[in-house]
SERO-4910 file (N, C-alpha, C, O; in steps of 0.05 Angstrom, whole numbers):
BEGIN
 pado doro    nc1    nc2    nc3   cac1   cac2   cac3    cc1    cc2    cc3    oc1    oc2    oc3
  Unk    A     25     70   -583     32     92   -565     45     82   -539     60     96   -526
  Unk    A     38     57   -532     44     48   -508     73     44   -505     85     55   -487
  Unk    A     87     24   -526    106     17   -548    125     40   -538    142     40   -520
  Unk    A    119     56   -551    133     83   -551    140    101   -524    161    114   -522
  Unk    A    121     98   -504    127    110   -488    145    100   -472    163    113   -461
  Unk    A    139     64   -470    160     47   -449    196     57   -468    219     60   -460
  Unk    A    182     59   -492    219     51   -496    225     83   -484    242     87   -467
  Unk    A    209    102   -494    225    125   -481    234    130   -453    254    142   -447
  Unk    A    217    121   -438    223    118   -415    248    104   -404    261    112   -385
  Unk    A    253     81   -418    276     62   -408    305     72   -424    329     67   -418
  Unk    A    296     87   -444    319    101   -458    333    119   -437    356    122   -429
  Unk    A    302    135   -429    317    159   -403    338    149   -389    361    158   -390
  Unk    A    329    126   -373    333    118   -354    356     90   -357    365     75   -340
  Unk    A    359     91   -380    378     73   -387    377     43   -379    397     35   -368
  Unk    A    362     30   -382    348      4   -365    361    -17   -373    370    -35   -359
  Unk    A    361    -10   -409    377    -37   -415    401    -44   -419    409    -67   -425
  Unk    A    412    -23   -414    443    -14   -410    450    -12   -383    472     -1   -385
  Unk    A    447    -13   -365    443    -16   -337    433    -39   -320    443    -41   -298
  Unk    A    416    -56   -328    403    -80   -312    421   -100   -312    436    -99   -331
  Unk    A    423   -118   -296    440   -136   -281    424   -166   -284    399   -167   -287
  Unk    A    434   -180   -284    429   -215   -275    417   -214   -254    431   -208   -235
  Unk    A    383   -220   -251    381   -228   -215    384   -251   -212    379   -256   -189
  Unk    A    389   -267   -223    405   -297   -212    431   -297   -209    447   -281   -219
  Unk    A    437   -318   -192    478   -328   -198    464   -354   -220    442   -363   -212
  Unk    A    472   -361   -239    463   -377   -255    494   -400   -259    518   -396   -258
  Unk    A    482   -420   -263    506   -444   -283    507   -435   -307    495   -414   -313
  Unk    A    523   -450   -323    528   -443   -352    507   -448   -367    506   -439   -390
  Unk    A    482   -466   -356    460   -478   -369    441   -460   -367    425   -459   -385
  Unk    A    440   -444   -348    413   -423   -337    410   -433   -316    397   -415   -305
  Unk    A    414   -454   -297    411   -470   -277    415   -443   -254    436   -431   -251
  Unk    A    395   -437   -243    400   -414   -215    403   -436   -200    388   -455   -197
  Unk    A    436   -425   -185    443   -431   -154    423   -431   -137    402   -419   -138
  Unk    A    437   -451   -116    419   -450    -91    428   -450    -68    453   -453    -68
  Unk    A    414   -448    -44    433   -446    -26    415   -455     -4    391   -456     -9
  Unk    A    425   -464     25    405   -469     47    404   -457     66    426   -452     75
  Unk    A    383   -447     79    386   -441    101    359   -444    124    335   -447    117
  Unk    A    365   -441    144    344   -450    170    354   -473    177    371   -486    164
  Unk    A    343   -480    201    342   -500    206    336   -532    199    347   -553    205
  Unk    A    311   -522    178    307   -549    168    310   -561    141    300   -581    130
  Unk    A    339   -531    129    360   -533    108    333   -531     82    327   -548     65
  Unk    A    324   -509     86    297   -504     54    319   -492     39    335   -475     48
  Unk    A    318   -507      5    338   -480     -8    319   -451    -22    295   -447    -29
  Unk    A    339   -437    -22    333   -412    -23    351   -407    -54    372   -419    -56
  Unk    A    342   -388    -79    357   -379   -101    374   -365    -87    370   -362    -62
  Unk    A    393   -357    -99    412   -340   -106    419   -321   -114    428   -329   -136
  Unk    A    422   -294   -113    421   -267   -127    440   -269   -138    457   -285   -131
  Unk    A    443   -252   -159    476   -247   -174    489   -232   -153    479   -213   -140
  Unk    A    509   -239   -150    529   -207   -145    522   -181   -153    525   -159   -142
  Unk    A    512   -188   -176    509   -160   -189    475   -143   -184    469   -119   -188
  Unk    A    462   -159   -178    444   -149   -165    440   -146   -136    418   -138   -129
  Unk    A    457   -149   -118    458   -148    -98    479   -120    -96    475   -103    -80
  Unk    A    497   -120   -113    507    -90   -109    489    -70   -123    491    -46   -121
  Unk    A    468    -87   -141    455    -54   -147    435    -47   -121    432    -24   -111
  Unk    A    423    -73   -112    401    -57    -88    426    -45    -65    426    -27    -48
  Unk    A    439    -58    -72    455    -40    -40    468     -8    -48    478      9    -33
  Unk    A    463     -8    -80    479     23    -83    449     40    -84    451     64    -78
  Unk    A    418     27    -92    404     49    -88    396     51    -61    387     72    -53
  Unk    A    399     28    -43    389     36    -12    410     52     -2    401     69     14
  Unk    A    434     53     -5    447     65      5    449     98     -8    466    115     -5
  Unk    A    426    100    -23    423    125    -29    399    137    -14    399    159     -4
  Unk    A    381    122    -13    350    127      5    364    134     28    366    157     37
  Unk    A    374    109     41    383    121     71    380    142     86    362    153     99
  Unk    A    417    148     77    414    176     87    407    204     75    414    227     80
  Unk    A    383    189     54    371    221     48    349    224     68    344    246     79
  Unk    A    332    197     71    311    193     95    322    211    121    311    230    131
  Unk    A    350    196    129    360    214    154    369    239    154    368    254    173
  Unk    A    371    241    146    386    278    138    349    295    140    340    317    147
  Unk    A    340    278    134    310    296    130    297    314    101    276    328     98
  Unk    A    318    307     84    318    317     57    297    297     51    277    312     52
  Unk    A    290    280     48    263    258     38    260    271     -1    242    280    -16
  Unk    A    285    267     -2    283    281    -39    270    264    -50    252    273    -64
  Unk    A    273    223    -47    270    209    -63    251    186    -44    257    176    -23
  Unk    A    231    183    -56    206    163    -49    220    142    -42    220    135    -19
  Unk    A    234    130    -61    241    101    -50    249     85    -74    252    101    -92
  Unk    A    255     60    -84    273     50    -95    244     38   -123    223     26   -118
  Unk    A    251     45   -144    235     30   -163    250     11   -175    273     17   -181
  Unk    A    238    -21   -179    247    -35   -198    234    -50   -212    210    -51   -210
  Unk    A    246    -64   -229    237    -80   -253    254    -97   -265    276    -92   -272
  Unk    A    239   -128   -269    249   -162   -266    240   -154   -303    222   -139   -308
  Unk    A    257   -168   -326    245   -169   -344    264   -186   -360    284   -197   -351
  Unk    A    253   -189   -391    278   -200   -406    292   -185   -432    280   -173   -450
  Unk    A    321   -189   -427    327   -161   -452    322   -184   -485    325   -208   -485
  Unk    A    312   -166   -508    307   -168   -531    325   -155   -541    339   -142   -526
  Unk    A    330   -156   -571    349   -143   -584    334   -107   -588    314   -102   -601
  Unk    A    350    -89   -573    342    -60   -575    322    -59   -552    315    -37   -544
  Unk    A    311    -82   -538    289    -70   -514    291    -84   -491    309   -100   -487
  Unk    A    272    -79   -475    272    -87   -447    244    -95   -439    228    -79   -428
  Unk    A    237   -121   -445    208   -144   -440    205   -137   -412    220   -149   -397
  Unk    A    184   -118   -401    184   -124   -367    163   -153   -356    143   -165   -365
  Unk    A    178   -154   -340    153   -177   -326    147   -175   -304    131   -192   -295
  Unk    A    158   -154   -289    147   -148   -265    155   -115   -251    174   -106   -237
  Unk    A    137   -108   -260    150    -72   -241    138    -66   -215    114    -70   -211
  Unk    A    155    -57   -195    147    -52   -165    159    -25   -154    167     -6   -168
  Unk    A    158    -27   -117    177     -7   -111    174    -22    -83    160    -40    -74
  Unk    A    199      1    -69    197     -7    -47    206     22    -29    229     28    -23
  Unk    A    182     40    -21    191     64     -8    203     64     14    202     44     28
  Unk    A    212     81     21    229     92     37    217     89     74    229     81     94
  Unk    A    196     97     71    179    107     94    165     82    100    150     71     84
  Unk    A    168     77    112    158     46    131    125     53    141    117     76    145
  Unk    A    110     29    144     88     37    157     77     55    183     57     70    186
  Unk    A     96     48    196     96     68    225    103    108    212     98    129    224
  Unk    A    112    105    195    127    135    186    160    128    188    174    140    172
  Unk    A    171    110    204    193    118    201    206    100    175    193     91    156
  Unk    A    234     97    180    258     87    154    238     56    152    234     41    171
  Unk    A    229     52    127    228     22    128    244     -4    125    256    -12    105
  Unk    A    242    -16    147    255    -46    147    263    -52    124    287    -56    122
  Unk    A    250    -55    103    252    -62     85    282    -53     68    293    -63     48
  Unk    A    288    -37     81    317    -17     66    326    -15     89    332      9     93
  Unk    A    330    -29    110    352    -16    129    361    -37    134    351    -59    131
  Unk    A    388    -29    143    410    -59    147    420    -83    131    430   -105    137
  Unk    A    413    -67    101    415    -95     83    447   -109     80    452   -131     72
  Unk    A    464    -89     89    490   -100     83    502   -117    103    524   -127    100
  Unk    A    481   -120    129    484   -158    138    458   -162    140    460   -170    164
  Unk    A    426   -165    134    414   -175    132    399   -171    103    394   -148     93
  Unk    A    394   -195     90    384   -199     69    351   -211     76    335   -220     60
  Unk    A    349   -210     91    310   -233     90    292   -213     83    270   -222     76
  Unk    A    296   -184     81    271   -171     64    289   -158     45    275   -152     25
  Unk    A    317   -151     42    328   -142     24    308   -120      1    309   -126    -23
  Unk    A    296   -103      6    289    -91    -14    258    -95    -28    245    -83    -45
  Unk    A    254   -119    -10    226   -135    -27    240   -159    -35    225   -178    -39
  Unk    A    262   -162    -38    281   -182    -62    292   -207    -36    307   -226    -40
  Unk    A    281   -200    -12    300   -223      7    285   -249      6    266   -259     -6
  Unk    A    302   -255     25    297   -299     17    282   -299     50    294   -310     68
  Unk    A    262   -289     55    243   -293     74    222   -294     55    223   -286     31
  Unk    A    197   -309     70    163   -313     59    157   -274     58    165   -253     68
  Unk    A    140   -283     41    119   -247     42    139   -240     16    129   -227     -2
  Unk    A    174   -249     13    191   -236      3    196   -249    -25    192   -273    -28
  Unk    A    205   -231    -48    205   -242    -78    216   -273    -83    205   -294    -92
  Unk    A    241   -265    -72    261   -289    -75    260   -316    -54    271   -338    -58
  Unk    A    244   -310    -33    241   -331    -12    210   -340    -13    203   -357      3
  Unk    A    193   -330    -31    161   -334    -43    169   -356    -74    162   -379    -77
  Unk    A    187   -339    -94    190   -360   -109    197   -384   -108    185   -403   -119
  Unk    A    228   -385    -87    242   -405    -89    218   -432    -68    218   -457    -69
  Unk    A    207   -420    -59    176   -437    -44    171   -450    -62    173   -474    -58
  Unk    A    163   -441    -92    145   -461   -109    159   -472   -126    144   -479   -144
  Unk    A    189   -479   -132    209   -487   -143    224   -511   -122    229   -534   -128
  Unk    A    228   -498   -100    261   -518    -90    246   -533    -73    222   -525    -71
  Unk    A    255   -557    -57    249   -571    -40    258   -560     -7    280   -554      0
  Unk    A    235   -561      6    239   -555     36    221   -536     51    221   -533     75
  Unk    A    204   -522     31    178   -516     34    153   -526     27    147   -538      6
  Unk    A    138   -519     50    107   -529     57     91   -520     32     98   -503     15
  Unk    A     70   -535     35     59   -526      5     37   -505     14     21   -501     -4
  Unk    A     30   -490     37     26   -465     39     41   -442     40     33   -421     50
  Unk    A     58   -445     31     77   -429     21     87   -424     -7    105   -410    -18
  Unk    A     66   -441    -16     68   -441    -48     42   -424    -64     22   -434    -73
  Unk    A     49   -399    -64     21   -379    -67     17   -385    -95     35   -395   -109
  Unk    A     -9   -377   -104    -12   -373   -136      3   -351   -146     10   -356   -168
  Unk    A     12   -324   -136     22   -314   -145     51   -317   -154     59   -301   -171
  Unk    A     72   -338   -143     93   -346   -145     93   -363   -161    109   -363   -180
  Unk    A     71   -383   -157     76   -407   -186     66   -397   -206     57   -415   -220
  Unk    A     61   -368   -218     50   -360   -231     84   -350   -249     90   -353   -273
  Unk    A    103   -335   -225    121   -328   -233    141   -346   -241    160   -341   -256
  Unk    A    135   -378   -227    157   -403   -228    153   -411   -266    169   -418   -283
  Unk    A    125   -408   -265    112   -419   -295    119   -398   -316    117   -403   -340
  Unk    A    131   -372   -305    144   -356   -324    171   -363   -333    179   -369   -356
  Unk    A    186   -362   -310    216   -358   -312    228   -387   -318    248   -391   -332
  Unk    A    211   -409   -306    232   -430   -306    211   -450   -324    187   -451   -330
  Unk    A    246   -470   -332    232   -489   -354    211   -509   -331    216   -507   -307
  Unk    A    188   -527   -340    169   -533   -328    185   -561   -299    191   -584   -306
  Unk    A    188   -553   -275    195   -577   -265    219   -580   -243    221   -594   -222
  Unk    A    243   -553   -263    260   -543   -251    273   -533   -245    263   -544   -226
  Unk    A    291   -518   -238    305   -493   -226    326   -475   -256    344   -459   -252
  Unk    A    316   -483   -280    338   -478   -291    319   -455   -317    298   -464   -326
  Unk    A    325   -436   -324    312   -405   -331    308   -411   -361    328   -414   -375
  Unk    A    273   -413   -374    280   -405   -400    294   -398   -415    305   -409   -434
  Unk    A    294   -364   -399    324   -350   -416    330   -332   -392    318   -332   -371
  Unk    A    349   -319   -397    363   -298   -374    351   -282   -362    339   -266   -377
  Unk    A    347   -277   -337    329   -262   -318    346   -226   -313    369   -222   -305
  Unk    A    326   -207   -321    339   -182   -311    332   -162   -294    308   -156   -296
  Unk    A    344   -149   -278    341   -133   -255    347   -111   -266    360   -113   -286
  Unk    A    340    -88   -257    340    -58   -260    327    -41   -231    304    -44   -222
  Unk    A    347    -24   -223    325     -5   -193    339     21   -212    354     24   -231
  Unk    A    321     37   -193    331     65   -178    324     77   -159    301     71   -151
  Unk    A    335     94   -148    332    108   -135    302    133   -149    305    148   -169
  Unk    A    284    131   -137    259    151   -145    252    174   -135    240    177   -114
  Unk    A    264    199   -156    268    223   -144    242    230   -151    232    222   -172
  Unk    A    224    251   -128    198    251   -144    191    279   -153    169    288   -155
  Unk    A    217    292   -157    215    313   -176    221    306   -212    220    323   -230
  Unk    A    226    281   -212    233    271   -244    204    268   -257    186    258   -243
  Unk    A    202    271   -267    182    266   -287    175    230   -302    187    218   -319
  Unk    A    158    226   -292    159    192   -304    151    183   -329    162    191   -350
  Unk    A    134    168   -327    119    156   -369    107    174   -386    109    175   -410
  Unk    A     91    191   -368     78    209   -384     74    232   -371     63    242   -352
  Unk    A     98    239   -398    102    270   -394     91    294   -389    103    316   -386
  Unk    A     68    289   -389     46    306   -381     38    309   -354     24    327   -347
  Unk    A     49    289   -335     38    295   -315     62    314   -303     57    326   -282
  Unk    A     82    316   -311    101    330   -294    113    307   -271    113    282   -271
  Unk    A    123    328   -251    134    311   -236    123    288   -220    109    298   -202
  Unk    A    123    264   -218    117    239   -209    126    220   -181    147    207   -178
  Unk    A    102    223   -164    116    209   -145    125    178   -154    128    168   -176
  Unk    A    129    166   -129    135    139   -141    114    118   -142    116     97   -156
  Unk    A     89    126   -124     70    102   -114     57    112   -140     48     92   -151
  Unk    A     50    134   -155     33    139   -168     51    119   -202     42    100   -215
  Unk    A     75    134   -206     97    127   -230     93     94   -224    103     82   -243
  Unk    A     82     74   -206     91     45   -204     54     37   -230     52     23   -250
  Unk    A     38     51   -216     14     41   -224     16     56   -255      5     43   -273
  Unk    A     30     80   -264     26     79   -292     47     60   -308     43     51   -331
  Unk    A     65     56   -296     76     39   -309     76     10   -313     92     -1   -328
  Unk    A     64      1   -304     48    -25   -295     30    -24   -324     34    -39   -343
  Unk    A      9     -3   -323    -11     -1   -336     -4     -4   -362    -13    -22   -378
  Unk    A     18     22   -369     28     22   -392     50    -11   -405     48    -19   -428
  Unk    A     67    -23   -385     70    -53   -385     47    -74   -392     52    -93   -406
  Unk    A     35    -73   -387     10    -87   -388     -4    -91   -411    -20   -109   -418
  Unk    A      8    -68   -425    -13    -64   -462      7    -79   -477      1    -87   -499
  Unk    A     38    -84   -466     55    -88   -487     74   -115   -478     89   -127   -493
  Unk    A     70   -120   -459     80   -154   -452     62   -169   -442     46   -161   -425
  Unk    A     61   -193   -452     37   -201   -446     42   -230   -421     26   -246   -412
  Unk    A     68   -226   -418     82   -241   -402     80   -225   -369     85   -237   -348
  Unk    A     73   -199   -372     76   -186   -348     58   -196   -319     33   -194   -321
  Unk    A     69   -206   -295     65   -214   -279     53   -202   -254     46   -212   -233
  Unk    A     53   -168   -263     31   -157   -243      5   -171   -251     -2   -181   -272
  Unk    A    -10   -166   -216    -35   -172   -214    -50   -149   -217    -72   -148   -229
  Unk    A    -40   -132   -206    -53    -99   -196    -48    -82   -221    -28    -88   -234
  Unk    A    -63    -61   -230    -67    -42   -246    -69    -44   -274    -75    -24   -287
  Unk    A    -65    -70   -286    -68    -74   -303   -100    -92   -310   -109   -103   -290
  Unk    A   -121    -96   -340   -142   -111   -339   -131   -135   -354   -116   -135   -373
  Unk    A   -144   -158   -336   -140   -182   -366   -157   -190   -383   -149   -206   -401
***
């Protein structure tokens, strides 16, 4: 049942026909790198192509936040690997709209010259891409190397070094919370609620999945 509901869901929503490279990769799988700070730590690399998808759904949050319409919670996504006919998740999140204080969150504003929280996805600490590349590249402290990242390093990459099992994939949207999410029964679905069933329902059917939260092990 579980099986069934993810594919329907990603069918809706077109996931595997839609998701992007989150790496810039070599011809080997080898993810780029790049430096930055002062004391030159490398940082991964996003694809292009994932960097224009978070910038086409933030730039949809935006100005719905400002306008005052607040139609859409905030940006859902999901890191996974495509199979023949499916979509392996290994990590589903979000990143709403509404910042802690109430207003626009940092997190989605200004991404098209700052990238260090990008979405959840920026190359700062606390952040996806600047937490992993911690327990991979050289130039970070080894408190900065969480269990939860070398958890993700021991997924994605071959044991040692920067270069990908197999191909890493990205997928967002924009989370309208009049859509209806995994199970159809509940009707319409916010997004904080749609993150924890989908997690849950991920959880029964990859066993690779890298949430900590909502799922049992």
């Amino acid at each position: 049942m579980k099986q069934a509901l993810w594919e329907t869901f990603c069918a809706r929503h077109c996931v595997l026909e839609t998701c992007v490279p989150l790496f810039a990769t070599d011809s080997d799988g080898t993810v780029r790198v790049r430096n930055i700070g002062r004391v030159q730590k490398q940082i991964f690399v996003r694809s292009a192509e994932c960097e224009a998808l978070i910038l086409t759904v933030t730039d949809q949050l935006i100005p719905d936040w400002i306008s005052g319409a607040k139609r859409f919670d905030g940006m859902l996504y999901m890191m996974g690997w495509k199979k023949p006919g499916k979509f392996v998740p290994l990590y589903i999140g979000k990143t709403e709209s509404a910042g802690r204080g109430g207003g626009l969150s940092v997190n989605i504003a200004n991404l098209h010259k700052d990238k260090s929280k990008f979405a959840r996805w920026g190359d700062n600490y606390a952040y996806h891409i600047g937490d992993l590349s911690a327990c991979v590249l050289p130039g970070h402290g080894d408190g900065k190397k969480t269990p939860k990242y070398r958890a993700w390093a021991d997924c994605l990459f071959v044991d040692g070094t920067a270069t990908l099992r197999e191909p890493v994939y990205f997928w967002a949207t924009a989370w309208d919370r009049s859509q209806t999410g995994i199970w159809e029964d509940f009707g319409p679905t916010s997004l904080a609620f749609l993150e924890y069933l989908l997690i849950g329902v991920a959880g029964g059917i990859s066993p690779s999945l890298l949430n900590r939260e909502g799922i049992s092990r």
